[in-house]
FIKOLKE-756576 format. One record per atom (N, C-alpha, C): residue in one letter; x, y, z. Coordinates in steps of 0.1 Angstrom, whole numbers, plus 2048, in hexadecimal, padded with zeros to 3 digits. Layout:
N
aXYZ ...
***
This chain:
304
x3FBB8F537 x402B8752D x406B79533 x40BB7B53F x412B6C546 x403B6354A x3F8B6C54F x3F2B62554 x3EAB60544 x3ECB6553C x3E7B5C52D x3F0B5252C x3FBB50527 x405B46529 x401B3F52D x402B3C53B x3F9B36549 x3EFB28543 x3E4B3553D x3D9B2C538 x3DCB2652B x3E5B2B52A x3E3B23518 x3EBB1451F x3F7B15526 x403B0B52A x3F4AFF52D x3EEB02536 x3E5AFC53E x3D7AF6533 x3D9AFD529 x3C8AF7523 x3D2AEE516 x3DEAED515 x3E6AE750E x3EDAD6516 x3ECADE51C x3F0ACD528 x3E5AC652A x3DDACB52E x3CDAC552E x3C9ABB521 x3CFAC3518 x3C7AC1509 x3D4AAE508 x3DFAB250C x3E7AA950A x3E6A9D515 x3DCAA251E x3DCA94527 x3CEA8D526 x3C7A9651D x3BCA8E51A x3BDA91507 x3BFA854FF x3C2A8C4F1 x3B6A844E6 x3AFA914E1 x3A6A854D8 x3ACA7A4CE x39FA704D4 x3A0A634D0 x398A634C7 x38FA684BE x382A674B5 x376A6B4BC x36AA6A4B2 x35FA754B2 x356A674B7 x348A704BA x33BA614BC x332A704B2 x32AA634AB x31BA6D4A7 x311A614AC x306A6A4AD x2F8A604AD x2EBA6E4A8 x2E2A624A4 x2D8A6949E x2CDA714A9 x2D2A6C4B5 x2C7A744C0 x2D5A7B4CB x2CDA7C4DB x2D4A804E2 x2DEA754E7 x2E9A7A4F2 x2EFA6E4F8 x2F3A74501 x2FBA7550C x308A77515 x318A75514 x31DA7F513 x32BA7A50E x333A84519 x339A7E522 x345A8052F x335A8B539 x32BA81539 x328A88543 x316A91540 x31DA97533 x314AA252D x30CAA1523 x303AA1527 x2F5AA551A x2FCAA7508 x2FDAA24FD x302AA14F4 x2F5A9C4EA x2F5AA54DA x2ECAA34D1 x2F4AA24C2 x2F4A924BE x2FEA934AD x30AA924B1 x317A974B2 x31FA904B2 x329A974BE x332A924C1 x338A994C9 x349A8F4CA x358A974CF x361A974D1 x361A8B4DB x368A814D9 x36CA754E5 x381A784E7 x382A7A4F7 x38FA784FB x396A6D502 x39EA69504 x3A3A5B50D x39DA5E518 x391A56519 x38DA56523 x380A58526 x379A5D51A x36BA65518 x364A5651E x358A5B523 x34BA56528 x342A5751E x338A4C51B x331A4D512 x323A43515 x317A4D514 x30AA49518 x300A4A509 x2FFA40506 x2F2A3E4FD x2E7A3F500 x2DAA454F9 x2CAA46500 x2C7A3A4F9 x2B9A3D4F0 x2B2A384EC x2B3A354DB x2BFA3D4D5 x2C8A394CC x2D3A334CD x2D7A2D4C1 x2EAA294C1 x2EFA354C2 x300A324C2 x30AA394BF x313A324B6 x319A3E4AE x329A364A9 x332A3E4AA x339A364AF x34BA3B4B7 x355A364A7 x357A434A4 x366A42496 x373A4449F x37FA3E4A3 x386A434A9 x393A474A1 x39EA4C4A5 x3A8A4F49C x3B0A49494 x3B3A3D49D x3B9A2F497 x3B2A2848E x3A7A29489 x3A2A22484 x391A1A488 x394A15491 x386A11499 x37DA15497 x376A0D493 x364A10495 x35DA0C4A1 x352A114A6 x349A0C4B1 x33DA0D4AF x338A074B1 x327A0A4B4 x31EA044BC x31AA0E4C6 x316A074D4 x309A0B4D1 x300A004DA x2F39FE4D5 x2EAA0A4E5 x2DCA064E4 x2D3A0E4E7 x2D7A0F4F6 x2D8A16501 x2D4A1A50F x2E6A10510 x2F2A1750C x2FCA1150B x308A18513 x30BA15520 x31AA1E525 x324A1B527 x32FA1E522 x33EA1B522 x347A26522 x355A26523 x35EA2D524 x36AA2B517 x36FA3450F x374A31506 x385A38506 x38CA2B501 x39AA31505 x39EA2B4F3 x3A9A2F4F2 x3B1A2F4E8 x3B5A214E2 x3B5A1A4EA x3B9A084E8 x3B09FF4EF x3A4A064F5 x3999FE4FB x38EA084FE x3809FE4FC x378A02504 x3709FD50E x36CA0451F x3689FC528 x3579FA526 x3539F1522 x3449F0522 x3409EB530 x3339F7534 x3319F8542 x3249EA543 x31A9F2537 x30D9ED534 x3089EE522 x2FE9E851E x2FC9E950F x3059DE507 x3049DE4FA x30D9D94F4 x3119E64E8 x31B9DC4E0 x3209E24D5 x3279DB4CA x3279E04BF x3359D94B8 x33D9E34B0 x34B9DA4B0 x3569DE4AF x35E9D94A4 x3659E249D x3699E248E x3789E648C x3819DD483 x3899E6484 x3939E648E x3969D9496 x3979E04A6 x3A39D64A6 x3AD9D34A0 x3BD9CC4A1 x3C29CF4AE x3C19C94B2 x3C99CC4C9 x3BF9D34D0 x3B79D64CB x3AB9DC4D2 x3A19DB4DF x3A29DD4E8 x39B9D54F1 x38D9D94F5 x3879D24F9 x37C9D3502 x3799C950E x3799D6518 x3759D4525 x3669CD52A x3619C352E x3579C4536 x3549BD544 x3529C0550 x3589B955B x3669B455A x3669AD55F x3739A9561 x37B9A0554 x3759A0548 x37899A53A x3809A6530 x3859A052C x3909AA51F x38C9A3510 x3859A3509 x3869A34FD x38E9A84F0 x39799F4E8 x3A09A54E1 x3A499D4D3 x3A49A04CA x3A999C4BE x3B59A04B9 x3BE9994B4 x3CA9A04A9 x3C69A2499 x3BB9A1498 x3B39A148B x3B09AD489 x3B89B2480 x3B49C147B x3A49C4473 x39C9B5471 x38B9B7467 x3899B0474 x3889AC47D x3819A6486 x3759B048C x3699A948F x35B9B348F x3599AA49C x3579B44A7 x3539AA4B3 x3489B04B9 x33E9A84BF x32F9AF4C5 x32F9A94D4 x3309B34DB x3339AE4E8 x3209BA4F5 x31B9B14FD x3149B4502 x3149B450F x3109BC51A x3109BB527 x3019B952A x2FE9AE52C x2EC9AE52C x2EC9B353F x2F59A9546 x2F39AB559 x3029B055D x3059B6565 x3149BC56A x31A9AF56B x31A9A1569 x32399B56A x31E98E55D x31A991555 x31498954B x31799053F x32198B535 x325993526 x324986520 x32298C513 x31F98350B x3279874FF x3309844F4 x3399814ED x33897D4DF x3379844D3 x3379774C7 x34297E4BE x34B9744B8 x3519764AE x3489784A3 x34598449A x33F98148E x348980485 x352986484 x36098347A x370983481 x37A97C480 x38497D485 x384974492 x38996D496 x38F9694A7 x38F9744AE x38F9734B7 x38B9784C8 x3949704D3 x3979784D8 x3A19714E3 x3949794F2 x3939734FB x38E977507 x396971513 x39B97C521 x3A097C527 x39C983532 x3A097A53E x39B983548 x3AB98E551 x3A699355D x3AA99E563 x3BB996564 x3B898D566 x3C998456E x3D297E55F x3CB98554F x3D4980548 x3CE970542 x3C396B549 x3C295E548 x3B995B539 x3BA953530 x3AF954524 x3A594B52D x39A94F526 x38D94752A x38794551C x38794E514 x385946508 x38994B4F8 x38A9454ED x3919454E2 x3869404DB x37F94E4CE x37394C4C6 x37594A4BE x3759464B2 x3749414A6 x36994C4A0 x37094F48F x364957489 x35694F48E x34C95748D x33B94E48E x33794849A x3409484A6 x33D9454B1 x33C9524C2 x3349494C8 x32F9564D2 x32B94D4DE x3329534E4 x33194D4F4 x32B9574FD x32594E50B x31F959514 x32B95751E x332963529 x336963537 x32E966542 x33395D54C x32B964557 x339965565 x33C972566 x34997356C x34797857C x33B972585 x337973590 x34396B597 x34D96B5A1 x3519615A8 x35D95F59F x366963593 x36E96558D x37B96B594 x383962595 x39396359B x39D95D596 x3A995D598 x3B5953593 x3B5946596 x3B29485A2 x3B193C5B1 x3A49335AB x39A9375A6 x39092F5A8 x39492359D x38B91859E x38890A599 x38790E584 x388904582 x386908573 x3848F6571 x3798F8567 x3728EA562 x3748EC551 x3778DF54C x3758DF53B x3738D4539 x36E8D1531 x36F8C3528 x3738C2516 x3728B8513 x3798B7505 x3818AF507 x3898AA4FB x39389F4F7 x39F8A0500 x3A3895504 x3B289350D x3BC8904FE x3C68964FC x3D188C4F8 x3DD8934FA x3E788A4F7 x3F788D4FD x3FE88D4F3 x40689A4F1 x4138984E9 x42189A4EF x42A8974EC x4378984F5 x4388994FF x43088F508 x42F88B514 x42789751E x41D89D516 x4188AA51D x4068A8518 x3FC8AA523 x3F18A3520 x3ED8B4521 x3DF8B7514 x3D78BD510 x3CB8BB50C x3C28C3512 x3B58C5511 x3AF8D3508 x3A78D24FF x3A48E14F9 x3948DB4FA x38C8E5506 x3838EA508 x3778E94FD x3708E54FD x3628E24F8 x35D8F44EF x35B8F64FC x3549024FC x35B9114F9 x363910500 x36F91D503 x37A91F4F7 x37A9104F3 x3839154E6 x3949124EE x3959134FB x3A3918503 x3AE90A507 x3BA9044FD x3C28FC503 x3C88FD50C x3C68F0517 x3CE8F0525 x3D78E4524 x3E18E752D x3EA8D452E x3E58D653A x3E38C653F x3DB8C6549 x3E88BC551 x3E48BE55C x3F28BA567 x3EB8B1570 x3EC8A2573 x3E489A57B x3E688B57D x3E5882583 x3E6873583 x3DD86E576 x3E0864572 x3D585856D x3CE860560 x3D886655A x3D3870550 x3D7867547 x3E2860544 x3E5855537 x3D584B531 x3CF84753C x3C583A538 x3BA845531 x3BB853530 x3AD85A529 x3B285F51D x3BB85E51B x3BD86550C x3B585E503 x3B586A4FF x3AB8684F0 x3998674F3 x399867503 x389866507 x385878509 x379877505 x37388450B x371886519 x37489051D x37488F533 x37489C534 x36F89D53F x36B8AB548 x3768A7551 x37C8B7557 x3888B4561 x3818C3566 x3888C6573 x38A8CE57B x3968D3584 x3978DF587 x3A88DD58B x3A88EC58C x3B68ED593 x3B98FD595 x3C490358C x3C490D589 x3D491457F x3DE916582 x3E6913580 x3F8915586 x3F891C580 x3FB928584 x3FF93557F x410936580 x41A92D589 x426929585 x42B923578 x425917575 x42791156C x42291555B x42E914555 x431918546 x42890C543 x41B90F535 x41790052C x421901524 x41F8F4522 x4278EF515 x4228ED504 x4298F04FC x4208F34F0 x41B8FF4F0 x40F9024EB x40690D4E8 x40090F4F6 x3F7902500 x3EE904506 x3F0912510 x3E3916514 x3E5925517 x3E992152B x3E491A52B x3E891B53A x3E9906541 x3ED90854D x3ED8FB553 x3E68F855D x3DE8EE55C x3CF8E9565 x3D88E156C x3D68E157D x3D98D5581 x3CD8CD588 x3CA8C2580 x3BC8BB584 x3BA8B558F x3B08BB596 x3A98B45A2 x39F8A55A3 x3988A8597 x38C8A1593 x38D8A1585 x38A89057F x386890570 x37D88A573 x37388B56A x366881564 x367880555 x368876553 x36486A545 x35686E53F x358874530 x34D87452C x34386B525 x35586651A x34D85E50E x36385A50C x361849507 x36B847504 x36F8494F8 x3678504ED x36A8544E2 x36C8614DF x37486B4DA x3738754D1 x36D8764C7 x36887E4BF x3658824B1 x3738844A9 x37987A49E x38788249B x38888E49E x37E898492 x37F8A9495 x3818AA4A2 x37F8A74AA x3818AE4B8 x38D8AA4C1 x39189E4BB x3A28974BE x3AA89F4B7 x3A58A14A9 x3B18AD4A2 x3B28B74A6 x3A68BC4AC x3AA8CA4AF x3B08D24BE x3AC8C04C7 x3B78C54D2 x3C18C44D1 x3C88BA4C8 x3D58B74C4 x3DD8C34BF x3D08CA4B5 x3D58D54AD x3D88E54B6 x3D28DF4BE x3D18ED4CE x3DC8EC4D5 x3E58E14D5 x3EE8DF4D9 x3FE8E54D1 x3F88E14C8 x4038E54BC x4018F54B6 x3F78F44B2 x3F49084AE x3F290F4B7 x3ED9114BE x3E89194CC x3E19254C6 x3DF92E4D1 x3DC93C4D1 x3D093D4CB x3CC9474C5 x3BC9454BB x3B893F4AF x3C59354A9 x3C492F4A2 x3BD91F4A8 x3C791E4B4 x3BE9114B9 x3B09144C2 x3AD9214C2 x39D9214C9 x39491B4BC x39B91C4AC x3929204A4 x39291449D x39B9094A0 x3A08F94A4 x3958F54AC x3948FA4B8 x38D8F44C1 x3808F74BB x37A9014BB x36C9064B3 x3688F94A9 x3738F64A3 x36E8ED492 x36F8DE499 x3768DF4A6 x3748CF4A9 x3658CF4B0 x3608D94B7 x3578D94BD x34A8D64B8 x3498DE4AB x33D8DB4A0 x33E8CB496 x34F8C3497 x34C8B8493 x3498AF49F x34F8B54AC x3488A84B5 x3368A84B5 x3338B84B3 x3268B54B4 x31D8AB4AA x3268AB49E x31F8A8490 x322898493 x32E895497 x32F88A49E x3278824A5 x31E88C4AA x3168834B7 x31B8844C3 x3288884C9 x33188A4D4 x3298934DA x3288904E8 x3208984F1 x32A8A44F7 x3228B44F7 x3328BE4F3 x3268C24FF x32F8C6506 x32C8D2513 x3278DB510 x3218E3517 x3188EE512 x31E8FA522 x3248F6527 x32E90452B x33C8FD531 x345905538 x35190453A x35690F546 x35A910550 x35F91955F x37091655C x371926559 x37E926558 x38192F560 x39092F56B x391938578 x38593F57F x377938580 x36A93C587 x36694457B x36894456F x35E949563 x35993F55F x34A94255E x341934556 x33E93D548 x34193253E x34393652F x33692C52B x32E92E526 x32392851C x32192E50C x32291C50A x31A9254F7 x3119304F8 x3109344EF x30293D4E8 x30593E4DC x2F693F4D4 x2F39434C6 x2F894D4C2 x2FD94F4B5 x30495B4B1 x2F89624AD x2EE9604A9 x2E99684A6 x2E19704B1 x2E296B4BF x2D69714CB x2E29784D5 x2F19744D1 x2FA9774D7 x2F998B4DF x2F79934D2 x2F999D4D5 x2EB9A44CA x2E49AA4CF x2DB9B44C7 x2DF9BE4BD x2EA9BD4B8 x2F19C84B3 x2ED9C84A5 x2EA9D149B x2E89CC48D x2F39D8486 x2F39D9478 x2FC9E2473 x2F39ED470 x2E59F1472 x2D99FA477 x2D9A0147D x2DFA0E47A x2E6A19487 x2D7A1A48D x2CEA1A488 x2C1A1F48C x2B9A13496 x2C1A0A495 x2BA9FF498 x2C09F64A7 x2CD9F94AB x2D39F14B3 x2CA9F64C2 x2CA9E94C8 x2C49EC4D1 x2C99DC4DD x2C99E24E5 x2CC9D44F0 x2BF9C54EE 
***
């Protein structure tokens, strides 16, 4: 009788330190924590999950949807998932995270649909199809801020706190505090440096390292202090003056999505817009939303 007690005390604590989180089905085989699995099977904080030559979809208890595409492995927790390899998208997912290298992807958008890809162990690729996106690396730092309809590549080889970070886009100053909002990244910085007065309002590339002491002021997410600027063009596109102005003043993913709409009028503008951006040793590049991620709403069909 005691050593039943015993086992039950024990298959009860167990149960409580790993507690299901939702179910996965797929139409073929997969691996799930390890083991050979056909149709559907139980996911816990923590489960492992291996895709073949079908998708999968992950229902979880909170709400979330998942669906990871063909030859796809991650680890799935309650408030995140770590994507090893493969892609997937994600539904549903208000504070939700996903892991891949060293990047955190996250929305507070309870309809936000995000398709995120691991094509090389240090190469993800990223698209808002609905809702903002916040992206973040390991040290807390944003690297980038998506706008519905936009999709960026990372390449997070050489990624640290310490390292260099490059942007370009619009200079201007409000209350005595100079701001840049990123071309590409979507991400406002106040930038800290000499001889910053005579470029406002010019487009410039700057370079510089992060004070991770220093509070920005306004919205901007962090403080560049510049080593190197280069002069692009002494004009802005308004749109793209407004919207660093506006990055300044709104912040957070409302100004990535600021910066997004200045970025497509400098282009319409004729303003010559960068085509990547190294934030803390992350190199961020456009990409097509539509080549961004392989993912379709085709359970039969997703495939890398």
């Amino acid at each position: 009788m005691m050593m039943a007690l015993m086992l039950a005390l024990q298959l009860s604590m167990g149960m409580a330190a790993s507690p299901v989180i939702g179910v996965v089905t797929a139409k073929g085989s997969f691996r799930l924590d390890n083991a050979a699995t056909k149709g559907n099977g139980t996911l816990f904080e923590g489960s492992s999950i291996e895709t073949g030559q079908n998708s999968g979809q992950l229902q979880l208890t909170g709400g979330v949807q998942m669906q990871l595409g063909a030859d796809t492995k991650g680890k799935v927790y309650r408030d995140r998932l770590v994507l090893e390899r493969g892609s997937g998208e994600i539904r549903n997912a208000s504070r939700f995270g996903v892991e891949a290298s060293t990047l955190r992807v996250v929305s507070d958008d309870h309809n936000a649909v995000t398709r995120i890809e691991v094509r090389e162990p240090h190469r993800i690729q990223v698209a808002a199809m609905r809702g903002n996106l916040r992206v973040v690396n390991s040290n807390g730092i944003l690297i980038a801020a998506l706008a519905a309809g936009r999709a960026l590549e990372f390449e997070t080889k050489g990624a640290g706190a310490s390292a260099p970070t490059t942007l370009s886009g619009c200079l201007t100053k409000t209350d005595g505090h100079y701001y840049l909002t990123d071309d590409v990244s979507g991400v406002t910085v106040e930038l800290k440096g000499s001889s910053l007065d005579k470029y406002i309002g010019y487009k410039i590339e700057v370079t510089g390292g992060h004070v991770p002491t220093a509070k920005p002021a306004g919205n901007a997410t962090q403080v560049i202090q510049v080593s190197n600027l280069k002069e692009i063009s002494k004009r802005c596109s308004s749109g793209a003056a407004a919207a660093a102005a506006g990055g300044a003043a709104a912040g957070g993913a409302a100004a990535g999505g600021a910066a997004a709409g200045g970025t497509a009028a400098g282009a319409a503008a004729g303003t010559a817009v960068a085509t990547k951006a190294v934030i803390a040793g992350v190199v961020v590049a456009a990409a097509a939303t539509t080549t961004a991620v392989a993912v379709t709403t085709d359970e039969d069909n997703i495939s890398k």
